[in-house]
BALOBA-1460 file (C-alpha; in Angstrom, 3 decimals):
// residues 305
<rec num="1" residu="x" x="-11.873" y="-119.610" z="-170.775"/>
<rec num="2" residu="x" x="-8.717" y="-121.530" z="-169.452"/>
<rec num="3" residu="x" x="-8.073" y="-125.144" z="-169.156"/>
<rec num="4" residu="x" x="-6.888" y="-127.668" z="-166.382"/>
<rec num="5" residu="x" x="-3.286" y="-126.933" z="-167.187"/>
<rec num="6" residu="x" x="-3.682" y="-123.095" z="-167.239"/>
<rec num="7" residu="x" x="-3.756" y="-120.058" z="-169.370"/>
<rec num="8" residu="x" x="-2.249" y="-119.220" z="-172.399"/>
<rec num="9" residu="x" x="-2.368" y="-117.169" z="-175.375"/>
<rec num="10" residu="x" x="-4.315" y="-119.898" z="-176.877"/>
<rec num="11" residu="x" x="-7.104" y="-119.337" z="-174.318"/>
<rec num="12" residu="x" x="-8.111" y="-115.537" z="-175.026"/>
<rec num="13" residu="x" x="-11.680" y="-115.634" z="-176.580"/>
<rec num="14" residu="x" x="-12.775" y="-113.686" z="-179.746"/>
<rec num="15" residu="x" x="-12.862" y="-110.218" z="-178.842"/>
<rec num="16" residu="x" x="-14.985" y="-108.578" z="-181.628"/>
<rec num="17" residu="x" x="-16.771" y="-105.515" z="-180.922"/>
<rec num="18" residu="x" x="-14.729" y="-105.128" z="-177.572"/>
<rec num="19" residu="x" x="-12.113" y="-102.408" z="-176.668"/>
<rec num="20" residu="x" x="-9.275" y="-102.207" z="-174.277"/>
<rec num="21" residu="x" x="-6.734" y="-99.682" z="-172.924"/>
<rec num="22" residu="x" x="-3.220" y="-100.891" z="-172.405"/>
<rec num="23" residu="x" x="-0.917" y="-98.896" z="-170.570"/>
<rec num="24" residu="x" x="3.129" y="-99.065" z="-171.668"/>
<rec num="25" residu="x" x="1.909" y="-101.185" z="-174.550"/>
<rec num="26" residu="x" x="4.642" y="-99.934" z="-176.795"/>
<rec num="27" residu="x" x="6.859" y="-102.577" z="-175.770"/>
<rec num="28" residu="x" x="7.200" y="-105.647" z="-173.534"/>
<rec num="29" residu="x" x="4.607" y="-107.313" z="-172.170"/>
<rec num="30" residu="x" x="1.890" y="-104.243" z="-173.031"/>
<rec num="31" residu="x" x="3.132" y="-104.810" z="-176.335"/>
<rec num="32" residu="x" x="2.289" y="-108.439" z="-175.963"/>
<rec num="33" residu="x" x="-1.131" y="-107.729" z="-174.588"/>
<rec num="34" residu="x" x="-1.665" y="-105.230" z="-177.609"/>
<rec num="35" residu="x" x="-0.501" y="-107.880" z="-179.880"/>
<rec num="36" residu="x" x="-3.197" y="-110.574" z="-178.437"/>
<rec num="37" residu="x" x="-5.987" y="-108.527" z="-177.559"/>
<rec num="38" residu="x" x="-5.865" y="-107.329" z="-181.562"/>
<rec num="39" residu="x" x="-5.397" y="-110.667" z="-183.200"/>
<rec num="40" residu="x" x="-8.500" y="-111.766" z="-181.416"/>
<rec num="41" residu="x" x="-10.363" y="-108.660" z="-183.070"/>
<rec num="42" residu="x" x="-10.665" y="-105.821" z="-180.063"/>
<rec num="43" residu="x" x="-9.962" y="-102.435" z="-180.390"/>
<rec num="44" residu="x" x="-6.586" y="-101.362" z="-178.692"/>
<rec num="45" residu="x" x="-5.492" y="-98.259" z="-177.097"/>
<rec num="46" residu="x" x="-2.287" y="-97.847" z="-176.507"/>
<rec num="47" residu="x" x="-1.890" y="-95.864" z="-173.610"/>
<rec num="48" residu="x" x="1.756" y="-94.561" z="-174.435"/>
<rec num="49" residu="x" x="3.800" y="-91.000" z="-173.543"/>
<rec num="50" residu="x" x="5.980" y="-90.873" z="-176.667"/>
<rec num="51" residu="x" x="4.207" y="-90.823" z="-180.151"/>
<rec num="52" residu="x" x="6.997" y="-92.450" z="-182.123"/>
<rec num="53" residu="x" x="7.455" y="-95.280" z="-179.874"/>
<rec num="54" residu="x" x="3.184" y="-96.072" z="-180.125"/>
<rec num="55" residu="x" x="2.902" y="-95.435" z="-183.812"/>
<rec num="56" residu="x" x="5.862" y="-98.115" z="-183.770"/>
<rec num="57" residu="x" x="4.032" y="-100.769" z="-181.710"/>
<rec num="58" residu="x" x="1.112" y="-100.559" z="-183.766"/>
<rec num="59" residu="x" x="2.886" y="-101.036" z="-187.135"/>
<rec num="60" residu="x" x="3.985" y="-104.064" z="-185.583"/>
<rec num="61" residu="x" x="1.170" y="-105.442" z="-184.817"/>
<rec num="62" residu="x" x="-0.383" y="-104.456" z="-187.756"/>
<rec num="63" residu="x" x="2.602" y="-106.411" z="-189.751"/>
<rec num="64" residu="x" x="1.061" y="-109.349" z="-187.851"/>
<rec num="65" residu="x" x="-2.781" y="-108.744" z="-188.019"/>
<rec num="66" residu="x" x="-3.436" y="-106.034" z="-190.958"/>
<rec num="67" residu="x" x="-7.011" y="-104.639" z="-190.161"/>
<rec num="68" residu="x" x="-6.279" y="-104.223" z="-186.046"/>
<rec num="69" residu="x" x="-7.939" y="-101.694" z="-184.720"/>
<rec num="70" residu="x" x="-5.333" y="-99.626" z="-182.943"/>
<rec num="71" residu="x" x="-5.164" y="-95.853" z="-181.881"/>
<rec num="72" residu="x" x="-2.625" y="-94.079" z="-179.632"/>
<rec num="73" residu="x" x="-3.753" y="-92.814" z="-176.223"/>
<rec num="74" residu="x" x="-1.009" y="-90.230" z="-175.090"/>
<rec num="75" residu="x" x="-0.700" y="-90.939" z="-171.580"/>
<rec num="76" residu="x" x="2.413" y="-89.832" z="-169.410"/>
<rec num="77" residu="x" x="1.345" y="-91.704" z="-165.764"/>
<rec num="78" residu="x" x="3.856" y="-89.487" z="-163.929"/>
<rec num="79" residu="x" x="2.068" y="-85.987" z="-164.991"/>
<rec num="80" residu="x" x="-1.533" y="-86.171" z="-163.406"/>
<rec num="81" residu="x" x="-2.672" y="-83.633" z="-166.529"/>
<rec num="82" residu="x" x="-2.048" y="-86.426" z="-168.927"/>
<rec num="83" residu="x" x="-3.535" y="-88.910" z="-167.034"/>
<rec num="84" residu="x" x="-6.930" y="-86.330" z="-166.914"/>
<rec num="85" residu="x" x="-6.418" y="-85.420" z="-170.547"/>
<rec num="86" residu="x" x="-6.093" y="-89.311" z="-171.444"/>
<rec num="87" residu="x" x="-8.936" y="-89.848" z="-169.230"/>
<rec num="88" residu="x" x="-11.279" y="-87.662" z="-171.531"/>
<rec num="89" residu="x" x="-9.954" y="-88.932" z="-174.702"/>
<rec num="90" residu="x" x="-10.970" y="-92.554" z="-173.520"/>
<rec num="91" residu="x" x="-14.231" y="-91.805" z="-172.180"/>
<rec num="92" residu="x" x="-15.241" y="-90.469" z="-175.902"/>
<rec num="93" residu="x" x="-15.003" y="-94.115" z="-176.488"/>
<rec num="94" residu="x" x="-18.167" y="-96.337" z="-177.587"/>
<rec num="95" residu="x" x="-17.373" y="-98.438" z="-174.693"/>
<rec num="96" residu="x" x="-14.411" y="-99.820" z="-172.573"/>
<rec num="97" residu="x" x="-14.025" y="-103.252" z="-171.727"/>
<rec num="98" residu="x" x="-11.206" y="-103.639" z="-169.847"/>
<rec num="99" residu="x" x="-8.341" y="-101.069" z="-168.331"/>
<rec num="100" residu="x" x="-5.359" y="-103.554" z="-168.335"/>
<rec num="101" residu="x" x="-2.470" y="-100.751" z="-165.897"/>
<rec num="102" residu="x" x="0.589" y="-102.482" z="-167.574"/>
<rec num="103" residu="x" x="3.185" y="-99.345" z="-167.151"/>
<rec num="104" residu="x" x="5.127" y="-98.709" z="-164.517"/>
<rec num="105" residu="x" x="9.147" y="-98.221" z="-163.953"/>
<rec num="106" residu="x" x="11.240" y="-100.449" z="-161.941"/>
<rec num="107" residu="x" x="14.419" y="-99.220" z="-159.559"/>
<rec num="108" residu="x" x="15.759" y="-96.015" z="-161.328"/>
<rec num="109" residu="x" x="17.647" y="-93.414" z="-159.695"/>
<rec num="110" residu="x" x="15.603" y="-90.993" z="-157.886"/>
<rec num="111" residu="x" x="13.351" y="-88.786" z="-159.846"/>
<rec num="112" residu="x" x="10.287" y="-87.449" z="-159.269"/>
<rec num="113" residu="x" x="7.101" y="-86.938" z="-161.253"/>
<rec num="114" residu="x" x="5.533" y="-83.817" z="-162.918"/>
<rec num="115" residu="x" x="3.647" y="-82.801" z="-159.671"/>
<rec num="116" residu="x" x="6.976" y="-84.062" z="-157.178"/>
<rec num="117" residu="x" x="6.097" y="-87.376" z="-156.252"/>
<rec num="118" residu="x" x="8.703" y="-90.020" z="-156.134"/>
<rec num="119" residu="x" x="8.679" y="-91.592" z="-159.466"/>
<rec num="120" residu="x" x="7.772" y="-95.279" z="-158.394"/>
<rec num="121" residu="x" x="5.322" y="-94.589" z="-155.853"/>
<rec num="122" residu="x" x="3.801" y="-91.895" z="-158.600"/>
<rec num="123" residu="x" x="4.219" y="-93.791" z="-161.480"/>
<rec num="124" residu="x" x="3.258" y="-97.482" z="-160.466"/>
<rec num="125" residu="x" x="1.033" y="-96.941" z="-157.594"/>
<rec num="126" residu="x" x="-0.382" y="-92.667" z="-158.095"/>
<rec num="127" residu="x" x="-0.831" y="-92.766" z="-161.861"/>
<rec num="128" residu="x" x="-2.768" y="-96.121" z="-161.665"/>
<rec num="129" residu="x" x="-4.991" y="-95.118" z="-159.251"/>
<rec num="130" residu="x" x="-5.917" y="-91.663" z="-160.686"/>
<rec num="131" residu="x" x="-6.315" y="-93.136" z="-163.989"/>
<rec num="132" residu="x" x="-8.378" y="-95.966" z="-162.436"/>
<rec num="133" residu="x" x="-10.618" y="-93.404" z="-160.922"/>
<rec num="134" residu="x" x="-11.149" y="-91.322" z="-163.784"/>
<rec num="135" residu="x" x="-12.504" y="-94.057" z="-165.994"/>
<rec num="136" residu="x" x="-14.579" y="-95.705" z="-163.350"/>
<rec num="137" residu="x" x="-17.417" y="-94.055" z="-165.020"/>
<rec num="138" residu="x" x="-16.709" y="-95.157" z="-168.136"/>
<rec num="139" residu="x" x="-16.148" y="-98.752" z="-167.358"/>
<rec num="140" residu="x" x="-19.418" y="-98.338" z="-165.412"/>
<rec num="141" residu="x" x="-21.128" y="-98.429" z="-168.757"/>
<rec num="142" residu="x" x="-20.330" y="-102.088" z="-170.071"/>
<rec num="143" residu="x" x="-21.430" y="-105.028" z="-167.946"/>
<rec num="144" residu="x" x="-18.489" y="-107.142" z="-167.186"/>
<rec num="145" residu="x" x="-15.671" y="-104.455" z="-167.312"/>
<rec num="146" residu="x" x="-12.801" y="-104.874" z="-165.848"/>
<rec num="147" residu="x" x="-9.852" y="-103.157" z="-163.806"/>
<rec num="148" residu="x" x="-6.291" y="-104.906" z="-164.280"/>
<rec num="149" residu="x" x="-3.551" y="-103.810" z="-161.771"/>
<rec num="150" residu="x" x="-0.038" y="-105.496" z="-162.013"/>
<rec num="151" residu="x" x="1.891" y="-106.133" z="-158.614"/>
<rec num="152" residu="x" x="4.820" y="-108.176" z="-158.824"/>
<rec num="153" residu="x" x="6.421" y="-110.605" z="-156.548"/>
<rec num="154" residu="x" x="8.438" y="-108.020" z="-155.514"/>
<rec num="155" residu="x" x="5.719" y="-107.247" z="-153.095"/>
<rec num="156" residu="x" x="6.060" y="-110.498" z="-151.375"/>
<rec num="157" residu="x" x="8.270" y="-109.229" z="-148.788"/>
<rec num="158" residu="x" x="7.456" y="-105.392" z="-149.363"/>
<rec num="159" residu="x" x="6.825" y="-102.729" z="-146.932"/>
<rec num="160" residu="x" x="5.111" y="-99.257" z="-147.053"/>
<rec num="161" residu="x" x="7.364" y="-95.963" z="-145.655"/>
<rec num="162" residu="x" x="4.169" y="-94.019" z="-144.243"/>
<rec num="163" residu="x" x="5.873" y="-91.703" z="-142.183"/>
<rec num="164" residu="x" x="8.364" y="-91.021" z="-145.644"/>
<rec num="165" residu="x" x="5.685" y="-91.795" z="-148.566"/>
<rec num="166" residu="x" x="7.367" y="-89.502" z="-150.972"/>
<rec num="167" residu="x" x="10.367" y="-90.371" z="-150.356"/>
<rec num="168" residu="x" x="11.944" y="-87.252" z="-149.357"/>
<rec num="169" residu="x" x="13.963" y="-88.620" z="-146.218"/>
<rec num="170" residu="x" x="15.932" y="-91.374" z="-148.064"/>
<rec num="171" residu="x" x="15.456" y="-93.575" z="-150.999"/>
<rec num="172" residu="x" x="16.640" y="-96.980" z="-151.597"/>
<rec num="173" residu="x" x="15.211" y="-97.678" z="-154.980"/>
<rec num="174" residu="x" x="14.834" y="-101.712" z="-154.447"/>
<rec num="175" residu="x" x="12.483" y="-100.984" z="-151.616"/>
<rec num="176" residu="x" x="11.095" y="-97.727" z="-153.097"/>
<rec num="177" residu="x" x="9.892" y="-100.453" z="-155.704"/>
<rec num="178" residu="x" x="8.491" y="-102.607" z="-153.772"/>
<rec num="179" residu="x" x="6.824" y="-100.426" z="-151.721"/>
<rec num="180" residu="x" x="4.997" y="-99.118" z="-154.986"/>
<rec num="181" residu="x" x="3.900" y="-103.114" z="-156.403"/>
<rec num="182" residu="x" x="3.077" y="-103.492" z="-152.700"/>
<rec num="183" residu="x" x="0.537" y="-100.667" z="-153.236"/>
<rec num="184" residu="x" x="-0.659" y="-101.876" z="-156.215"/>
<rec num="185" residu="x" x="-1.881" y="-105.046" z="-154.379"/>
<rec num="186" residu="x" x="-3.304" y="-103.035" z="-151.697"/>
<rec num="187" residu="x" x="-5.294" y="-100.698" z="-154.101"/>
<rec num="188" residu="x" x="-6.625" y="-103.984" z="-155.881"/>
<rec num="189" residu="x" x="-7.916" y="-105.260" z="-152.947"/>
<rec num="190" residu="x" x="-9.565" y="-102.335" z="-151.390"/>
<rec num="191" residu="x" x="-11.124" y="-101.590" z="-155.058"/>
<rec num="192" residu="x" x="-12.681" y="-104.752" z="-155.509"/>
<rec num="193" residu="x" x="-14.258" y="-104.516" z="-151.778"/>
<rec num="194" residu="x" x="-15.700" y="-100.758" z="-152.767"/>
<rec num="195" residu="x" x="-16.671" y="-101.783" z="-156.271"/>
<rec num="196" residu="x" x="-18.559" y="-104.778" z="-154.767"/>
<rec num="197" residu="x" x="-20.173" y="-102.421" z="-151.596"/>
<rec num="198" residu="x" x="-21.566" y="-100.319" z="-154.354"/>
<rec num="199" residu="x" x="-22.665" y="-102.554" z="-156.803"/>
<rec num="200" residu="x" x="-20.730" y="-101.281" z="-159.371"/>
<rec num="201" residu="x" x="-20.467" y="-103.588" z="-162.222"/>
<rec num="202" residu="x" x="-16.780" y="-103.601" z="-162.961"/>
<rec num="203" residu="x" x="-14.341" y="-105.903" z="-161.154"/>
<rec num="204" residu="x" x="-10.593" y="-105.172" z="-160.212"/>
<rec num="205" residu="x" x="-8.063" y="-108.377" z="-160.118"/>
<rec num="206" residu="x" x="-4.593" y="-107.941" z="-160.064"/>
<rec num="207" residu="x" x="-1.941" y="-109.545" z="-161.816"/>
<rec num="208" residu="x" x="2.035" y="-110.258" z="-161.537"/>
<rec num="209" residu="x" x="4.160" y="-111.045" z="-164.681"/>
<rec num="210" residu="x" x="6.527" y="-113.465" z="-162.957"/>
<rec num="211" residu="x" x="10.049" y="-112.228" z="-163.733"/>
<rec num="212" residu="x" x="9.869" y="-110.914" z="-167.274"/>
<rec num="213" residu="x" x="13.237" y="-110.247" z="-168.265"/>
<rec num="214" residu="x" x="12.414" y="-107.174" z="-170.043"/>
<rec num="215" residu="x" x="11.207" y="-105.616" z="-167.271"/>
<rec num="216" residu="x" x="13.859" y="-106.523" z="-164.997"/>
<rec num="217" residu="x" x="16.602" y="-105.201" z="-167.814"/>
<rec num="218" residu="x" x="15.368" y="-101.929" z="-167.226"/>
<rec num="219" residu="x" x="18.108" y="-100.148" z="-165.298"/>
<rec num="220" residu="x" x="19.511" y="-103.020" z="-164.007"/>
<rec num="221" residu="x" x="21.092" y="-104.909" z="-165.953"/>
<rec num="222" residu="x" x="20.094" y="-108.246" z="-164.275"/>
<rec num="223" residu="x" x="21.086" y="-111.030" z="-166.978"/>
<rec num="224" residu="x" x="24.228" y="-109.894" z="-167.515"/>
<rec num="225" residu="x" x="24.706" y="-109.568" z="-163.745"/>
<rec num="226" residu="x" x="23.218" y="-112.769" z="-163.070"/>
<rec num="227" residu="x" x="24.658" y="-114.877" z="-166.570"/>
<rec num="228" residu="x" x="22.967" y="-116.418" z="-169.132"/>
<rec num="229" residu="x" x="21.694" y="-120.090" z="-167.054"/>
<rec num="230" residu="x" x="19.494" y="-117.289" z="-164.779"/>
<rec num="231" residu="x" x="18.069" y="-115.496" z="-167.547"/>
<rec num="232" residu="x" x="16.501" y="-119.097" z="-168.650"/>
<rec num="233" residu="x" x="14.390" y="-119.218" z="-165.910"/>
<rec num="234" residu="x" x="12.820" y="-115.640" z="-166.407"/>
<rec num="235" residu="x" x="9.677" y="-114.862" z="-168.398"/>
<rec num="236" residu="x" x="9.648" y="-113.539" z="-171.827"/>
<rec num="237" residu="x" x="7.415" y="-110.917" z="-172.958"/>
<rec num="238" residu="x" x="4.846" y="-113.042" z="-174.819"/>
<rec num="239" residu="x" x="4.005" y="-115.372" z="-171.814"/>
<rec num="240" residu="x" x="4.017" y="-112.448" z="-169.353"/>
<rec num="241" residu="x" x="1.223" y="-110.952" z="-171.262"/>
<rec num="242" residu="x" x="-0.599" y="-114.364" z="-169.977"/>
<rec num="243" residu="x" x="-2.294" y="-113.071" z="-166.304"/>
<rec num="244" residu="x" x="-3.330" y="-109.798" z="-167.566"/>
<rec num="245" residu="x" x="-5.017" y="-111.174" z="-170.724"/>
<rec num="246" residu="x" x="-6.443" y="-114.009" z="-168.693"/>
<rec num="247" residu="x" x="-7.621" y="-111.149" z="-165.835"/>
<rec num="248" residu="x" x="-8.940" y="-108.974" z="-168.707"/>
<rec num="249" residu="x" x="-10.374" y="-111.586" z="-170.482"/>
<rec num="250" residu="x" x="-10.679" y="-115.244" z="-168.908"/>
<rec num="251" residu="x" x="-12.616" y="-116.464" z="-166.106"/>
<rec num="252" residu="x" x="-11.316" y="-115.110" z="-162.865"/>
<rec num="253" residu="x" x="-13.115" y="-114.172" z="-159.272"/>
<rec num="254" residu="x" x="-13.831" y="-110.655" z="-158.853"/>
<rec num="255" residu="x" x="-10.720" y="-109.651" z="-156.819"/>
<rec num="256" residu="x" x="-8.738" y="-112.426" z="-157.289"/>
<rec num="257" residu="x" x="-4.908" y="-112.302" z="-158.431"/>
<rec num="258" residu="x" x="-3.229" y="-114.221" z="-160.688"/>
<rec num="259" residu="x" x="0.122" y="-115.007" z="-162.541"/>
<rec num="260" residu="x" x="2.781" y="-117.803" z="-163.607"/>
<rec num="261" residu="x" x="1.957" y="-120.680" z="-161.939"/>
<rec num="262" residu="x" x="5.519" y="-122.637" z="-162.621"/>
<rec num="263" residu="x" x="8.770" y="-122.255" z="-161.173"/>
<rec num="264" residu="x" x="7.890" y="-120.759" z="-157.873"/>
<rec num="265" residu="x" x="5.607" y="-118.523" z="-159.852"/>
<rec num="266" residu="x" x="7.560" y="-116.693" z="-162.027"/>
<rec num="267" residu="x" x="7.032" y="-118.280" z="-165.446"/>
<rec num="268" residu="x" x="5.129" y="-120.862" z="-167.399"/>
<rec num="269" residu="x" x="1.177" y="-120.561" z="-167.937"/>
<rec num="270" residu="x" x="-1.073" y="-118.288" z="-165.553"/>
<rec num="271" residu="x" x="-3.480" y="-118.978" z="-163.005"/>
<rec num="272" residu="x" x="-4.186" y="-118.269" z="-159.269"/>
<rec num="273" residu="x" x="-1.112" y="-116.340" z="-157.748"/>
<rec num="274" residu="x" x="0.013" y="-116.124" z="-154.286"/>
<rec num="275" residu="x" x="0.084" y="-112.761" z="-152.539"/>
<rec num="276" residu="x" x="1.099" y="-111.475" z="-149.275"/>
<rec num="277" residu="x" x="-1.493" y="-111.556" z="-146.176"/>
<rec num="278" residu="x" x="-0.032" y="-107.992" z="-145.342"/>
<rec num="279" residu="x" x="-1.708" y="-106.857" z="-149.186"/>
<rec num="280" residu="x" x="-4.854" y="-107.947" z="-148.155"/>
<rec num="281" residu="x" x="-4.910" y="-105.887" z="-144.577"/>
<rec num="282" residu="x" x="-8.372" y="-103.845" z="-144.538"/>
<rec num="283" residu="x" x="-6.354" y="-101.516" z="-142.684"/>
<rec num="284" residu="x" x="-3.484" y="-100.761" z="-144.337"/>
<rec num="285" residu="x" x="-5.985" y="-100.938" z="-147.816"/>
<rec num="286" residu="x" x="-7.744" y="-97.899" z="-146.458"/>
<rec num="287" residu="x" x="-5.244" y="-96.153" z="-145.147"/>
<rec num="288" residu="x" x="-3.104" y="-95.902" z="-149.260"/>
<rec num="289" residu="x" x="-6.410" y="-95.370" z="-150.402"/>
<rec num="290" residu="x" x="-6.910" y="-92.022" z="-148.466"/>
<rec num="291" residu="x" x="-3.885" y="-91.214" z="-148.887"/>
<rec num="292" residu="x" x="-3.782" y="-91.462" z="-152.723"/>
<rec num="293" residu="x" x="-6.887" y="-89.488" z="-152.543"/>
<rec num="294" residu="x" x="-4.834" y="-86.553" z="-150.898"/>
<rec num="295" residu="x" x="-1.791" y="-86.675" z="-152.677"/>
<rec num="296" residu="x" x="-3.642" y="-86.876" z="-156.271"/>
<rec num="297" residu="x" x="-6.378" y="-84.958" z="-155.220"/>
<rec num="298" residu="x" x="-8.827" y="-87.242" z="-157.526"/>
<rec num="299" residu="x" x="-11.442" y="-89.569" z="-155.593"/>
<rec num="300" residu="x" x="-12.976" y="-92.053" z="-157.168"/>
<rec num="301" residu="x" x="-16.055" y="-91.910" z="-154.912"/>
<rec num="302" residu="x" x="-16.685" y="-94.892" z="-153.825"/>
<rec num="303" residu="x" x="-17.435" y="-95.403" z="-150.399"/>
<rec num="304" residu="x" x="-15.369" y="-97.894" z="-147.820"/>
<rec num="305" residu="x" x="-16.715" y="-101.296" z="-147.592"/>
């Protein structure tokens, strides 16, 4: 539920005998997410690459909330083995409710992924979609399930290289990220229009965080470039967690998009987001869709609209 004002924390529902995978919920917002989704009684997975860092997260939370139900899911979303391997692990679940795709990694030097892709485009955009895929079947199984994907406003003004996807011509990493939450919109879009075509019962919305500052520290940074009066106006953790929980959990429109609605939407409570016309071209949805197919090799075999 959500009120006239907006989401909050406040507004997740009981979530007793539910589950939920959280990508990158080790820290951050994913942490956040985690934090909610097991006060309100789910059961978590944390899907997170380094051990330590998960078995961290959920001491935390279990500080908070003592009988959460919380197990690590080792995921690495730049090695497409891990994201198989995780894949299986999940789909020995009792059910999955939601897959809230939290992770990604924002303007780092170039590096490339486990099988050579361009670590934005392979992390934020490739890893979400083969993961995605792979536990379409599983989220098949629960009426109501849900696919999160996080964009960003970063896409606002984004463009996709096609004729360089990989990046192996030149890399700027500012538009190398954009690019990739510009594909995350895209892939959003063009899975709620095949989940709908087939009647599948799970729904895809997207999601944007606003500008969480721990996010945008991440080889950047930004506040201490930009001084403390900036670094007011940017999102913490806890209330960048709000679109995702209310897309995982509150009432949205099957392929809508949400995020902060104050400030020029990048903080303050969630709710209906803006997003670029160019992220909802049919075209240009199709097109990233094939070509995750043949970069990943994984389909998730559902038909074009």
């Amino acid at each position: 539920m959500s009120n006239s004002k907006g989401f909050t924390e406040a507004n997740v529902p009981e979530q007793t005998g539910k589950s939920f995978i959280v990508t990158g919920a080790n820290a951050g917002v994913g942490f956040e997410i985690a934090r909610v989704l097991a006060a309100r009684g789910a059961r978590v997975l944390l899907g997170c690459r380094e051990q330590t860092r998960a078995q961290d997260a959920i001491a935390r939370i279990k500080r908070i909330t003592p009988n959460a139900d919380l197990i690590w899911l080792p995921l690495d979303l730049g090695d497409l083995d891990s994201i198989r391997a995780a894949a299986e692990i999940a789909a020995k679940e009792s059910r999955i409710d939601a897959l809230i795709n939290n992770a990604g990694v924002m303007n780092p030097p170039l590096t490339r992924t486990k099988q050579g892709f361009e670590s934005q485009f392979g992390v934020n955009h490739l890893g979400v979609f083969a993961l995605t895929a792979l536990l379409l079947p599983k989220l098949a199984e629960t009426p109501g399930a849900r696919v999160v994907v996080t964009s960003s406003v970063a896409h606002l003004k984004a463009k996709i290289d096609w004729d360089d996807l990989n990046a192996d011509k030149s890399y700027v990493k500012t538009e190398r990220y954009g690019a990739s939450k510009l594909a995350n919109a895209l892939f959003f879009f063009e899975l709620d229009r095949r989940l709908r075509a087939a009647k599948s019962p799970v729904t895809a919305i997207g999601i944007h965080p606003g500008v969480a500052a721990t996010s945008l520290g991440r080889h950047m940074g930004l506040i201490q470039t930009v001084g403390p009066i900036v670094g007011l106006l940017l999102n913490s953790a806890d209330k960048g967690a709000w679109p995702a929980l209310l897309a995982a959990t509150g009432e949205v429109k099957p392929g809508g998009y949400y995020g902060p609605t104050g400030f020029g939407g990048i903080r303050g409570v969630a709710g209906e987001a803006k997003r670029a016309p160019h992220a909802e071209d049919s075209a240009l949805a199709k097109r990233l869709w094939e070509a995750s197919i043949a970069m990943t090799g994984i389909d998730p075999g559902l038909p074009a609209a």
